[in-house]
N, C-alpha and C positions, 0 to 999 in steps of 0.2 A: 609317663603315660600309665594311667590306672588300665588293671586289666578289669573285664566284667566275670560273673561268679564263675560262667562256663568255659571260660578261657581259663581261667585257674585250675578251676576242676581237673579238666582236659591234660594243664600241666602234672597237675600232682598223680593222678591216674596214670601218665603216660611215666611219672619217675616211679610211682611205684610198682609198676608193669615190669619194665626194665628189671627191676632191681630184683624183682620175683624170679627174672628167668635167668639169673647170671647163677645160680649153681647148676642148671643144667646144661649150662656151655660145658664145665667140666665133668659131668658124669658120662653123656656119652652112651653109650652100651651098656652102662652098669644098668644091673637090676633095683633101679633104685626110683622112686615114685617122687614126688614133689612133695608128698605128706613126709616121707623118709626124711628128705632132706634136711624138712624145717625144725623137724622131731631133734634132725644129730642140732643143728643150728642151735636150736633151746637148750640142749643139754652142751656145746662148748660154750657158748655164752654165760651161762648159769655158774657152769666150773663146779655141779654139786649132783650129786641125785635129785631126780628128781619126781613128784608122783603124776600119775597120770593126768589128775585133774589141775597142777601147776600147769602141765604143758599144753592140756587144752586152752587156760586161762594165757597162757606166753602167745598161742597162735591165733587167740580168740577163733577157737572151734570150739564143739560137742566133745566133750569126751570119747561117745561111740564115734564119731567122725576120724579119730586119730586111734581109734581100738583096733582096727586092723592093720592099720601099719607096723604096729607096736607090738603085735605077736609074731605080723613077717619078720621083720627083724630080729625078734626072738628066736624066731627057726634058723633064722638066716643065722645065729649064734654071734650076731652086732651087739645087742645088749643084754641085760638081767635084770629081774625081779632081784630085791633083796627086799626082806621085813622091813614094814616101818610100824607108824602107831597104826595100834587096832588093825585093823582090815585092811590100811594104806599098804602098799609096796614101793618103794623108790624106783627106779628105773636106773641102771648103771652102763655104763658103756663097760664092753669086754677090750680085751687086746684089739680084737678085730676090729670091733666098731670105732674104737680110738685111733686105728690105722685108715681105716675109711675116710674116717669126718677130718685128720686130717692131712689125706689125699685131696679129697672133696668140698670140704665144708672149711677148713681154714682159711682157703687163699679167698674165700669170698667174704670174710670176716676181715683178713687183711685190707683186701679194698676197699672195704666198708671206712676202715680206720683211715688208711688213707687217705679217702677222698674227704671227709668229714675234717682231718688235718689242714685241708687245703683253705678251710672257714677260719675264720677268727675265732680267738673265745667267746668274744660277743656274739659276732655270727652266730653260733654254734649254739647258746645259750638261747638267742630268739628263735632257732627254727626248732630249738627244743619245745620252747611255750607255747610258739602257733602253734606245732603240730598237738600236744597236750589238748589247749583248746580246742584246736578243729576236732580232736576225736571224743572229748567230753562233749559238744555240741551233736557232734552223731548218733552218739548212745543217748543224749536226752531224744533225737529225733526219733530212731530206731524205736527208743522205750516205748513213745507217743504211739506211735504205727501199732508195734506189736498190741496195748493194751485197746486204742479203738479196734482191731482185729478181735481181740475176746472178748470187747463190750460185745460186737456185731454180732459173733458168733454164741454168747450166752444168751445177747436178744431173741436169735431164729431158734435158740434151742427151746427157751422158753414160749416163742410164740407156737411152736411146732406141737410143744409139750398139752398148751393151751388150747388149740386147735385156729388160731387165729394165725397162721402163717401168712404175710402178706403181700410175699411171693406169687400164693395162690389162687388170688384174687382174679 
């Protein structure tokens, strides 16, 4: 039985849902935000320092979107700036933070592997390349959206500019 696209959707929405909220089964009462989480997430996974704008790029956010979590936690004494090139900083996990992620952030890494074990290589290997494609085809859609949005909005700025706004008709 073929599914149709919004039955799919629905599926893959509903596992990546899921799979978003299993570190906060185990935080609990920790002072720890879902931005925190994904930040230590990036940085066990990685296994390296890392800079700001890698982890935005890992979480596909803003940079400023993950700026604030990344100084709490810096307060919070979980991680550190260390130098990198030029103006870069790395990002390090301290004793703490490395104690944290893995109280927190390991066992959901582990199940990640596990459950991922339970596929073939094969398996594993095609829902590698759907998923690659599904999110190449997004970002062409997203790009499309974004750029008719600043064709739209360079139009009214210019018709505004012009006096021909045709809004105001």
């Amino acid at each position: 039985m073929l599914m149709d696209e919004l039955e799919t959707l629905r599926i893959l929405n509903e596992t990546i849902n899921r799979k978003m909220g299993l570190p906060r089964t185990f935080v609990g009462g920790r002072d720890l935000a879902a931005t925190d989480l994904v930040v230590l997430y990036a940085l066990l996974t990685e296994d390296r320092p890392l800079t700001q704008s890698e982890i935005a790029r890992f979480l596909f956010r803003s940079r400023q979107s993950i700026n604030s979590s990344l100084q709490k936690m810096r307060q919070q004494g979980l991680l550190k700036l260390i130098p990198g090139e030029g103006k870069k900083k790395r990002i390090l996990l301290t004793q703490k933070g490395k104690d944290i992620t893995r109280e927190y952030v390991t066992p959901v890494f582990q199940m990640e592997l596990h459950a991922l074990s339970c596929l073939s290589p094969e398996e594993r290997d095609s829902l590698a390349g759907l998923l690659i494609k599904f999110g190449n085809a997004l970002t062409r859609e997203s790009d499309a959206i974004q750029a008719s949005h600043t064709a739209h909005a360079d139009r009214k700025k210019e018709e505004f500019t012009n006096g021909t706004d045709s809004d105001c008709e």
